[in-house]
Jmol script that loads the backbone (N, CA, C; Angstrom):
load data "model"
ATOM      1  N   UNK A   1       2.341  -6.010   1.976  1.00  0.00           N
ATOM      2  CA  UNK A   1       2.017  -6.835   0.825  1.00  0.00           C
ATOM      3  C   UNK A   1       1.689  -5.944  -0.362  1.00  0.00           C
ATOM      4  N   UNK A   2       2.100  -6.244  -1.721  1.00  0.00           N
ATOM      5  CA  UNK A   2       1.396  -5.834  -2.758  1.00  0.00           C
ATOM      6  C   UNK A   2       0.119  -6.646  -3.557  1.00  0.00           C
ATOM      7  N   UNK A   3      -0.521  -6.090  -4.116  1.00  0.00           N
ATOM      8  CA  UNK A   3      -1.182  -6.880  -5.255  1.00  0.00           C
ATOM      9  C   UNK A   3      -0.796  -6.528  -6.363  1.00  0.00           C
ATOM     10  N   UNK A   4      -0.659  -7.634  -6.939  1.00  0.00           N
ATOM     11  CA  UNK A   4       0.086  -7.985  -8.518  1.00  0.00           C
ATOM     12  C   UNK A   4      -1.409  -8.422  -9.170  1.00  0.00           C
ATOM     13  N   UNK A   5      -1.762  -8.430 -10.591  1.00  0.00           N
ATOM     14  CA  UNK A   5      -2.701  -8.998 -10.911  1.00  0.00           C
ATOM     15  C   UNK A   5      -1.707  -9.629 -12.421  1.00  0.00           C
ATOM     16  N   UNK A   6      -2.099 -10.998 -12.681  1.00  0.00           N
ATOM     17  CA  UNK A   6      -1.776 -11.801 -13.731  1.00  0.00           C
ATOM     18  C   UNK A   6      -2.231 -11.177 -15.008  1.00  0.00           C
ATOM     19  N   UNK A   7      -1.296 -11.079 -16.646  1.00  0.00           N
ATOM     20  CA  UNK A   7      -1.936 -10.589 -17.405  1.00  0.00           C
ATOM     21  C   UNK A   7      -3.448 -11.333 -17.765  1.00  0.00           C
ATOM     22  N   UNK A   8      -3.563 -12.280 -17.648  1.00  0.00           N
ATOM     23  CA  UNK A   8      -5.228 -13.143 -17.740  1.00  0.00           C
ATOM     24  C   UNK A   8      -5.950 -12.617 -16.753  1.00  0.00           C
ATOM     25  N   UNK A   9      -5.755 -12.290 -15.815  1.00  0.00           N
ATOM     26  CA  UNK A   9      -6.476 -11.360 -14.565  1.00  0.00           C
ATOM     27  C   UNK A   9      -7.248 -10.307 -15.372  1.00  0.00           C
ATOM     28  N   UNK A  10      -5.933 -10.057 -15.521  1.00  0.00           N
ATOM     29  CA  UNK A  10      -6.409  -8.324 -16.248  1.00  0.00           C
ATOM     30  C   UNK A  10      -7.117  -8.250 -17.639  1.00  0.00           C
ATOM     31  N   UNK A  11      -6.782  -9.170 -18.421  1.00  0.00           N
ATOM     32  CA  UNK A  11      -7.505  -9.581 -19.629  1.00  0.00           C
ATOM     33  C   UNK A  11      -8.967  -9.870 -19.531  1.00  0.00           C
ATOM     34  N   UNK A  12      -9.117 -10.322 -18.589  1.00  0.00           N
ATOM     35  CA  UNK A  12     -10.729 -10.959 -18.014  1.00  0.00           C
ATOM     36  C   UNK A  12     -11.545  -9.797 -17.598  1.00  0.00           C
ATOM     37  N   UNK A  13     -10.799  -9.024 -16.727  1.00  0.00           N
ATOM     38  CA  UNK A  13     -11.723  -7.794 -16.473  1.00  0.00           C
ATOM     39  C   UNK A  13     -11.804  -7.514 -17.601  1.00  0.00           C
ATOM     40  N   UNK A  14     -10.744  -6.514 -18.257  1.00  0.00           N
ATOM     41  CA  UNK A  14     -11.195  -5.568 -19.408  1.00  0.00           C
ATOM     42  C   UNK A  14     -12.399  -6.521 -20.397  1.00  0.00           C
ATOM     43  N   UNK A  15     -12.494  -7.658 -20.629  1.00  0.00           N
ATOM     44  CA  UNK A  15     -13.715  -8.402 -21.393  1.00  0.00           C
ATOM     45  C   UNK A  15     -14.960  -7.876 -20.877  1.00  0.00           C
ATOM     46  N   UNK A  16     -14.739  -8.229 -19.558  1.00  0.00           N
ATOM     47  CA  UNK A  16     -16.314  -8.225 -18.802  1.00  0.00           C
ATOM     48  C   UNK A  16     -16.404  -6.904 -18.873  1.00  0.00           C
ATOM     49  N   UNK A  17     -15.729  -5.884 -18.879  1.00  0.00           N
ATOM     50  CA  UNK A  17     -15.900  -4.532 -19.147  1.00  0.00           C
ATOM     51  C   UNK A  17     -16.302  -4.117 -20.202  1.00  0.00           C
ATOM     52  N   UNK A  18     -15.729  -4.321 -21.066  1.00  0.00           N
ATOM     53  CA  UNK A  18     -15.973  -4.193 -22.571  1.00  0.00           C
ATOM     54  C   UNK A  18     -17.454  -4.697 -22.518  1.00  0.00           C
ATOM     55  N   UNK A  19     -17.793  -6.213 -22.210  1.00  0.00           N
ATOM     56  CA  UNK A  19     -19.524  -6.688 -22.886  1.00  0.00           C
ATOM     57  C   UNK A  19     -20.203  -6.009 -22.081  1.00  0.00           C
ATOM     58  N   UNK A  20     -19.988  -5.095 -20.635  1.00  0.00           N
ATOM     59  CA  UNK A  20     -20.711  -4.494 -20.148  1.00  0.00           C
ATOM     60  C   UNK A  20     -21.137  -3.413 -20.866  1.00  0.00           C
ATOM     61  N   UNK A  21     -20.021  -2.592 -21.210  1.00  0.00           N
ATOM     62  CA  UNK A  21     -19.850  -1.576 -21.975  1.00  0.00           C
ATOM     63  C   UNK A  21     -21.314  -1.267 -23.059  1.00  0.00           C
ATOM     64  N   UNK A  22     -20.857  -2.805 -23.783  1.00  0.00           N
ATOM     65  CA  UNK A  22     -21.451  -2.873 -25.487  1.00  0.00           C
ATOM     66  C   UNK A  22     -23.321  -3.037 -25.012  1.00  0.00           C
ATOM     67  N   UNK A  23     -23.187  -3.794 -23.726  1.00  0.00           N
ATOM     68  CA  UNK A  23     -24.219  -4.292 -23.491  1.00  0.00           C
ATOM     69  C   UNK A  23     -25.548  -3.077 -22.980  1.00  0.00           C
ATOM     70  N   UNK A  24     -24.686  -2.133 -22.030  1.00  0.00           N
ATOM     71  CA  UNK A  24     -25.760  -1.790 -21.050  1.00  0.00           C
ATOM     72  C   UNK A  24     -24.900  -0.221 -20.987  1.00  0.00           C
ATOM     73  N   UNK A  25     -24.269   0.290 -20.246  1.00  0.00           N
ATOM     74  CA  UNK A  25     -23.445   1.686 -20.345  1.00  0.00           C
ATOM     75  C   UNK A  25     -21.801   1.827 -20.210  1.00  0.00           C
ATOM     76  N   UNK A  26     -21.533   2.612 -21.380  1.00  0.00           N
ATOM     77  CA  UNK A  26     -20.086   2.338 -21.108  1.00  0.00           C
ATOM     78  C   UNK A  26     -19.632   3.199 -19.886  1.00  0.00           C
ATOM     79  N   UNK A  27     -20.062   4.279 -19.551  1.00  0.00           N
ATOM     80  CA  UNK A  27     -19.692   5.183 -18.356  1.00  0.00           C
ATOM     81  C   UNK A  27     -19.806   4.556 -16.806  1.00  0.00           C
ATOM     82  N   UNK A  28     -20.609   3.503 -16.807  1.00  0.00           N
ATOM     83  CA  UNK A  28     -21.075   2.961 -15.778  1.00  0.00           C
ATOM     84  C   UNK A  28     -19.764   1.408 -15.915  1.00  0.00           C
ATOM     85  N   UNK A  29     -19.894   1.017 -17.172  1.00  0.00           N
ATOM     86  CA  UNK A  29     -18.702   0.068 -17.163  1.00  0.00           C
ATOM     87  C   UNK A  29     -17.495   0.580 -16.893  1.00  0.00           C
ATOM     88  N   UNK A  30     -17.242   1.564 -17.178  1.00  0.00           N
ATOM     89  CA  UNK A  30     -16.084   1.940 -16.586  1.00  0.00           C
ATOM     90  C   UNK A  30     -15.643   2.693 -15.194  1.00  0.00           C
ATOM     91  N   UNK A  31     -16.472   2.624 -14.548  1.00  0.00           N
ATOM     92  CA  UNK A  31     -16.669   2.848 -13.341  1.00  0.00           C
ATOM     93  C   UNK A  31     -16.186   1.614 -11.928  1.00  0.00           C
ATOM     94  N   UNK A  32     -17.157   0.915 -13.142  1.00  0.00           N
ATOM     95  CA  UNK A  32     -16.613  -0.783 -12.496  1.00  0.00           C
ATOM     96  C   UNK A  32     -15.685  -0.847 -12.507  1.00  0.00           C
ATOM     97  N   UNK A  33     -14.723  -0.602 -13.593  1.00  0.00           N
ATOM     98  CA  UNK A  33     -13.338  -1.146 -13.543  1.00  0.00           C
ATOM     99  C   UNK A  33     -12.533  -0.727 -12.505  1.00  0.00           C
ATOM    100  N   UNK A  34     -12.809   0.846 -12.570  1.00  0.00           N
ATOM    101  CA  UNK A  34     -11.981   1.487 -11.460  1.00  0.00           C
ATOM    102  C   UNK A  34     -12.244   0.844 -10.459  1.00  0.00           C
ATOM    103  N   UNK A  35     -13.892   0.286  -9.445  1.00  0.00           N
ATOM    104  CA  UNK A  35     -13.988   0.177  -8.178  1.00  0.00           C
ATOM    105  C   UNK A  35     -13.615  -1.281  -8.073  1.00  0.00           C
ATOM    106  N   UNK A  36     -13.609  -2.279  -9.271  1.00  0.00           N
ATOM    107  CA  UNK A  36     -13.271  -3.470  -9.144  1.00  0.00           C
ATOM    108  C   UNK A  36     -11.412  -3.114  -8.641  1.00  0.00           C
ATOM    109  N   UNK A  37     -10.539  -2.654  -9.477  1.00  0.00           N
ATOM    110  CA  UNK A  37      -9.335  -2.415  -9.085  1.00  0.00           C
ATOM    111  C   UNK A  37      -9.189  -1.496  -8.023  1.00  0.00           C
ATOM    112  N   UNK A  38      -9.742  -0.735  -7.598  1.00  0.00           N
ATOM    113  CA  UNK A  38      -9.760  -0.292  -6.269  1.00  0.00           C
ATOM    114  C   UNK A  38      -9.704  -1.135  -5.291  1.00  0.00           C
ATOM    115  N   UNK A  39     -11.025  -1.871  -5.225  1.00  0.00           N
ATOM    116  CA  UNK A  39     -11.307  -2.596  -4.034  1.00  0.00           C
ATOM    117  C   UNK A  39     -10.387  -4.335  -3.863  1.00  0.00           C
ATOM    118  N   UNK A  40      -9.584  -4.446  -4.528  1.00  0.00           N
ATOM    119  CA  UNK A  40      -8.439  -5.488  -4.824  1.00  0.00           C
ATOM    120  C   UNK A  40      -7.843  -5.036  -3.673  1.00  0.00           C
ATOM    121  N   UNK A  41      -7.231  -3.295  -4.042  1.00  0.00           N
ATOM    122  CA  UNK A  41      -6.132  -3.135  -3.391  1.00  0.00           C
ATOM    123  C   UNK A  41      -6.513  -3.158  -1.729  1.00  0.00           C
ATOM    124  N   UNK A  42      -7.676  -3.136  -0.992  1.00  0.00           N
ATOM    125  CA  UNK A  42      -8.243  -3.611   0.187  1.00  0.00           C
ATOM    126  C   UNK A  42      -7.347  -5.078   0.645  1.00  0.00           C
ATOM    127  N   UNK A  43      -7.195  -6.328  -0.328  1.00  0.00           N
ATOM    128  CA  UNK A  43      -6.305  -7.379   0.221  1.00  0.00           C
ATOM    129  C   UNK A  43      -4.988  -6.688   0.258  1.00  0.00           C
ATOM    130  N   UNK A  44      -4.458  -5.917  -0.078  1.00  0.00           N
ATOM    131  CA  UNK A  44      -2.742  -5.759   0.309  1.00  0.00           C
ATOM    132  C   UNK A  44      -2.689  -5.623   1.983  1.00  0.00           C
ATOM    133  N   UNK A  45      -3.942  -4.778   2.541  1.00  0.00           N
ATOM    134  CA  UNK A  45      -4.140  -5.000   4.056  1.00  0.00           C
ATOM    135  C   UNK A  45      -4.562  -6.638   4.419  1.00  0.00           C
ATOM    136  N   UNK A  46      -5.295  -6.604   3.966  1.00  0.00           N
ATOM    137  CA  UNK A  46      -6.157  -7.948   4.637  1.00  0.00           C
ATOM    138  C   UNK A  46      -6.183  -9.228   3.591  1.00  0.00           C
ATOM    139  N   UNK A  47      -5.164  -9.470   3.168  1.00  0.00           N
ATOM    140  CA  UNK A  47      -4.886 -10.651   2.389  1.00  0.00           C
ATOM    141  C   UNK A  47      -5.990 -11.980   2.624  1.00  0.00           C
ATOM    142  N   UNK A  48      -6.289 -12.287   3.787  1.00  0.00           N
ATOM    143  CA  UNK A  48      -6.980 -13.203   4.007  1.00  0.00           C
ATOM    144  C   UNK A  48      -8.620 -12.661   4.486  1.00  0.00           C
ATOM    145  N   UNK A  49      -9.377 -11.860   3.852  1.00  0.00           N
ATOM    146  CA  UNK A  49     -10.783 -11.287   3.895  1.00  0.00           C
ATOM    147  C   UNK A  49     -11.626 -12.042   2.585  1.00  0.00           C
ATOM    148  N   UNK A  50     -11.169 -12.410   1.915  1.00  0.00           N
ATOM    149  CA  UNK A  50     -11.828 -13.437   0.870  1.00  0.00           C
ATOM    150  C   UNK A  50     -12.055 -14.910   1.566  1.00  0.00           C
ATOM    151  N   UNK A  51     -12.883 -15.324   1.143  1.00  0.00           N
ATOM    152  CA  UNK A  51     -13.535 -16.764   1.425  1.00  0.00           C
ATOM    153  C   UNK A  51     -12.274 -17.346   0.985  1.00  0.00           C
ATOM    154  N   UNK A  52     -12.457 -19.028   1.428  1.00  0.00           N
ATOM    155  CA  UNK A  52     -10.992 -19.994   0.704  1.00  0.00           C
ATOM    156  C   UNK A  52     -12.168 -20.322  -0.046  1.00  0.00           C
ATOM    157  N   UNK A  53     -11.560 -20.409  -1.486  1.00  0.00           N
ATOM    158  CA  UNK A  53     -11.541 -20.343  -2.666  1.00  0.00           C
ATOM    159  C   UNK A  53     -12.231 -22.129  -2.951  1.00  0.00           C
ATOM    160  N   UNK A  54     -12.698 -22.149  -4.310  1.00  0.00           N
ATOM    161  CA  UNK A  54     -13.196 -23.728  -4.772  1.00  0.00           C
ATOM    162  C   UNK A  54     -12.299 -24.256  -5.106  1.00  0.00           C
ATOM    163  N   UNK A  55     -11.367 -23.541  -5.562  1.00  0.00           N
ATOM    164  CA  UNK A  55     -10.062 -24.822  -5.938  1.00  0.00           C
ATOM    165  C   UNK A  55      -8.705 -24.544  -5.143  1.00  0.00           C
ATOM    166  N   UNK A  56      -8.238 -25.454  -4.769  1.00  0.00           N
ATOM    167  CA  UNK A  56      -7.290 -25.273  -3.501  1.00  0.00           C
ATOM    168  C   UNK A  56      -5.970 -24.457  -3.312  1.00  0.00           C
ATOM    169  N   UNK A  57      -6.045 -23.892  -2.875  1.00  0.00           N
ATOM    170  CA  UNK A  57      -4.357 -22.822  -2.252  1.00  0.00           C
ATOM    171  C   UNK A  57      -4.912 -21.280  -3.000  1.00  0.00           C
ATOM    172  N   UNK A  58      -6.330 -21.084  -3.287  1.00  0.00           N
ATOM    173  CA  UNK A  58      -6.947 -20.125  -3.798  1.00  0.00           C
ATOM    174  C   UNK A  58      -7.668 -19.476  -2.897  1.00  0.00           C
ATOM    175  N   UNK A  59      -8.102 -18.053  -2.578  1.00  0.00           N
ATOM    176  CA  UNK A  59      -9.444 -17.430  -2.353  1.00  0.00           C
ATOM    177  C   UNK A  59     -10.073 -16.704  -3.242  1.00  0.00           C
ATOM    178  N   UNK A  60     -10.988 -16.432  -2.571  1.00  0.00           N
ATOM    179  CA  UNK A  60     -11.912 -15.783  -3.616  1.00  0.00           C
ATOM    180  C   UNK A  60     -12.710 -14.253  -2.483  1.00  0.00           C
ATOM    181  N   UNK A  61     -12.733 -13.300  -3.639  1.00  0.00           N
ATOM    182  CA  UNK A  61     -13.051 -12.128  -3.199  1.00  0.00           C
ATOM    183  C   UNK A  61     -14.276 -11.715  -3.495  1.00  0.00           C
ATOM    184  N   UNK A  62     -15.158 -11.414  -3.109  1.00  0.00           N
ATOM    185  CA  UNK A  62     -16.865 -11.017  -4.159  1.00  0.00           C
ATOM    186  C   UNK A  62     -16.552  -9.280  -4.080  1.00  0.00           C
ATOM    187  N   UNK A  63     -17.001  -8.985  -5.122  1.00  0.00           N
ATOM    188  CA  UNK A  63     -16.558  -7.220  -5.234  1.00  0.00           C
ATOM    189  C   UNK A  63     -18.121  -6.618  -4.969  1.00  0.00           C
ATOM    190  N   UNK A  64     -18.577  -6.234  -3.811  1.00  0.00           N
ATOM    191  CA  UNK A  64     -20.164  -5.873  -3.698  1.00  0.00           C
ATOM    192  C   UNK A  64     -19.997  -4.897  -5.050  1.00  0.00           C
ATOM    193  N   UNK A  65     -21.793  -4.838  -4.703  1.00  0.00           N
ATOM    194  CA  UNK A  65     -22.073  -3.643  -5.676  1.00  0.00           C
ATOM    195  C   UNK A  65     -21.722  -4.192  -7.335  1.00  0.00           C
ATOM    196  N   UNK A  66     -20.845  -5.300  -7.720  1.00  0.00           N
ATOM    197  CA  UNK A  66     -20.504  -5.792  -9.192  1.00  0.00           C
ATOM    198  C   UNK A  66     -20.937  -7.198  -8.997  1.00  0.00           C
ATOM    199  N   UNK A  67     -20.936  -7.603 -10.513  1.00  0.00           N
ATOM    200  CA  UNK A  67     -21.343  -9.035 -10.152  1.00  0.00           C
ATOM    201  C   UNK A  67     -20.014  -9.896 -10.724  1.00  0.00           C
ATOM    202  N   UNK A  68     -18.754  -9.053  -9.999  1.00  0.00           N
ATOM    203  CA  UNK A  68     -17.298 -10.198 -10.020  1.00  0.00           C
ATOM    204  C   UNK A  68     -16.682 -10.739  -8.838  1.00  0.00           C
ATOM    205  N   UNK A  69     -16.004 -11.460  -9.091  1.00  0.00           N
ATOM    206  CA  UNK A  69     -15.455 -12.669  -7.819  1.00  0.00           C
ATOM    207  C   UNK A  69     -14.370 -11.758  -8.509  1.00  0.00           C
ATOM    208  N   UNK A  70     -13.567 -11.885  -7.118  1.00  0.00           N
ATOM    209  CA  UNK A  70     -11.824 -12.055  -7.633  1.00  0.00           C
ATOM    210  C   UNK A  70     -11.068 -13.337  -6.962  1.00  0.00           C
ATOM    211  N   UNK A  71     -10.633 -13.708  -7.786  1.00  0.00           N
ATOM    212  CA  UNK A  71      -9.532 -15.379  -7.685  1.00  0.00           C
ATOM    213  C   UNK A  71      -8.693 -14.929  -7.509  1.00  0.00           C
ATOM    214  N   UNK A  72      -7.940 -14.792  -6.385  1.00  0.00           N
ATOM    215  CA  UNK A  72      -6.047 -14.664  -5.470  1.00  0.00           C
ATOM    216  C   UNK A  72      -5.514 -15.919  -5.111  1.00  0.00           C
ATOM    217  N   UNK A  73      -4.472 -15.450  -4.932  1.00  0.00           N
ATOM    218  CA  UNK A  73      -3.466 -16.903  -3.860  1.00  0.00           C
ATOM    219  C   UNK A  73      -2.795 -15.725  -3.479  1.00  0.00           C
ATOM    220  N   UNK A  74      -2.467 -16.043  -1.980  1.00  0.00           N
ATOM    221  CA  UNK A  74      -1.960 -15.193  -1.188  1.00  0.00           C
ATOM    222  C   UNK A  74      -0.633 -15.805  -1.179  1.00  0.00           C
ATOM    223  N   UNK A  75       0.709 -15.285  -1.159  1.00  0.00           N
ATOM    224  CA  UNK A  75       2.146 -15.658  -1.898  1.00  0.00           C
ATOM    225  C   UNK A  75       3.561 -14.812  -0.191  1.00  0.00           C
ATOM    226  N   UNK A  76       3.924 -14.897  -0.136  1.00  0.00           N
ATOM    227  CA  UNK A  76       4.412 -14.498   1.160  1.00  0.00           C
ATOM    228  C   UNK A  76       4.214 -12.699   1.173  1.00  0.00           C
ATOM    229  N   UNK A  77       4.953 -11.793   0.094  1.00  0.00           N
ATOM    230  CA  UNK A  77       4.732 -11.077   0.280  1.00  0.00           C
ATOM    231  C   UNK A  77       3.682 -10.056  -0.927  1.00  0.00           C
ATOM    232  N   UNK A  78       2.855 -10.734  -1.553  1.00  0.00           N
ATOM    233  CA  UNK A  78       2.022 -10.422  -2.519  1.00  0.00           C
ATOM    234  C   UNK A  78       0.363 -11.585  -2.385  1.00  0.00           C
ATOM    235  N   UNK A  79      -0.580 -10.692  -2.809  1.00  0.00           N
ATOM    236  CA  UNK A  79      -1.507 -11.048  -3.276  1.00  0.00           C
ATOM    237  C   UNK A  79      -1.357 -11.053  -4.532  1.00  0.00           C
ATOM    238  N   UNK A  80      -1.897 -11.993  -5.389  1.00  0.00           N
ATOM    239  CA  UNK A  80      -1.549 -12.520  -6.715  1.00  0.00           C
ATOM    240  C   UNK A  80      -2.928 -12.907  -7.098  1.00  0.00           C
ATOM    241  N   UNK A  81      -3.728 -11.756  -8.237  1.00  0.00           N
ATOM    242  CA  UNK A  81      -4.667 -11.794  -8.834  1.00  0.00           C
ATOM    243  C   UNK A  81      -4.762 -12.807 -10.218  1.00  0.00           C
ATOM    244  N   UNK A  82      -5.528 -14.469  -9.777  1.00  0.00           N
ATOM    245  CA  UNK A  82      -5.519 -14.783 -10.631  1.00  0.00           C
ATOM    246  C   UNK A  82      -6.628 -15.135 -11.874  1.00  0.00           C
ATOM    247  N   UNK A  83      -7.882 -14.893 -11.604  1.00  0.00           N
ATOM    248  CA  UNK A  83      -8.826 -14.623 -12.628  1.00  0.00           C
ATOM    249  C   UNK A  83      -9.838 -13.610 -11.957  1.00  0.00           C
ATOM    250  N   UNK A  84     -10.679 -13.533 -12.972  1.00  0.00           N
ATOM    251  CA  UNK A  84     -11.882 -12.203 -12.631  1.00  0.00           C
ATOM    252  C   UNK A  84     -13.061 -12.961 -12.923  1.00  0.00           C
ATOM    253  N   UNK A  85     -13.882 -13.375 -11.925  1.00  0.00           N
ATOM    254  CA  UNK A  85     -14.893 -14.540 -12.552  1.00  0.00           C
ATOM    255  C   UNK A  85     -16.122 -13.207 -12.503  1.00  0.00           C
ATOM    256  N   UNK A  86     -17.294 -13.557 -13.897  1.00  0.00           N
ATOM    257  CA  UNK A  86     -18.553 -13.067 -13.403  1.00  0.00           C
ATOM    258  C   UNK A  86     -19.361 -13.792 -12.324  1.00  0.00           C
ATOM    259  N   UNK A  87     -20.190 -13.535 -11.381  1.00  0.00           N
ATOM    260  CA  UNK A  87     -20.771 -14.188 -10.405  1.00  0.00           C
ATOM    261  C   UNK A  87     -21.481 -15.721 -11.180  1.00  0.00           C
ATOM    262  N   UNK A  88     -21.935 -15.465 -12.401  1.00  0.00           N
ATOM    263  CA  UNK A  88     -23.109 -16.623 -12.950  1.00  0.00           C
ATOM    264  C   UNK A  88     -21.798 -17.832 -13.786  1.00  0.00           C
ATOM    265  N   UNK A  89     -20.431 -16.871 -13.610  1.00  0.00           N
ATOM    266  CA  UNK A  89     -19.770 -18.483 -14.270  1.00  0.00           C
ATOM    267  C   UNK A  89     -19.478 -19.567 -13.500  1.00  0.00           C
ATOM    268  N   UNK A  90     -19.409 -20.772 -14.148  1.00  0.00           N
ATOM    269  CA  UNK A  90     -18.572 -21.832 -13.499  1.00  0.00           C
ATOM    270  C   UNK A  90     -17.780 -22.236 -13.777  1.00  0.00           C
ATOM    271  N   UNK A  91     -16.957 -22.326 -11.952  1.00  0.00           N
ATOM    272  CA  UNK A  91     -15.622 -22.318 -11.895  1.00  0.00           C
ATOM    273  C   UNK A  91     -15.790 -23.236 -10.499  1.00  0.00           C
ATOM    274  N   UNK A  92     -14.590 -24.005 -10.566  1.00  0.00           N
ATOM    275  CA  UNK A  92     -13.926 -24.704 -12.001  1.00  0.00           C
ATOM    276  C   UNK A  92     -14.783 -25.104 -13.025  1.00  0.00           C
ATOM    277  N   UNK A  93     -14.463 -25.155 -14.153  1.00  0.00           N
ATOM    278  CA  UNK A  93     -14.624 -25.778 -15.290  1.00  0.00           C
ATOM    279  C   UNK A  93     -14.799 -27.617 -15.108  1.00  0.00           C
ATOM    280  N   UNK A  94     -16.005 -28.315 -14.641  1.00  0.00           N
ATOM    281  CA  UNK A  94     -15.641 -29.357 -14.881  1.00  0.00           C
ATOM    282  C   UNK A  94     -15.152 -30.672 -15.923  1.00  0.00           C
TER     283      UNK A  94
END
end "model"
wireframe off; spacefill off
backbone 0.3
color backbone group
């Protein structure tokens, strides 16, 4: 399997990176990024190690150590990264 991540995937991290950045340390925000995209590539083995997800044909990944979810759908031969939630948002959107 590969992981693919959606350009909104990827758009979402770099945000939460960035207000980390502005917020608290950029050296440390960018640290995240790397171990957040690191630890993605863990589902190309184990596609199904994320919880099933709140909204349906989705899982969800918690990235220890950060406070992001990762949103996948597992696709025959790809994991398919589709948002980067912070732990305190809600999702879905009701």
């Amino acid at each position: 399997m590969s992981v693919e991540w959606e350009p909104s995937a990827t758009a979402e991290l770099v945000e939460h990176v960035v207000d980390y950045a502005e917020r608290y340390d950029p050296v440390v925000a960018y640290r995240i990024y790397d171990d957040v995209r690191e630890r993605a590539e863990i589902l190309d083995d184990q596609p199904r190690l994320g919880r099933p997800g709140r909204v349906r044909g989705t899982r969800e990944f918690v990235v220890t150590g950060t406070p992001f979810i990762l949103v996948y759908q597992v696709e025959s031969s790809t994991v398919r990264m589709l948002r980067v939630l912070h732990g305190h948002q809600q999702w879905p959107s009701d």
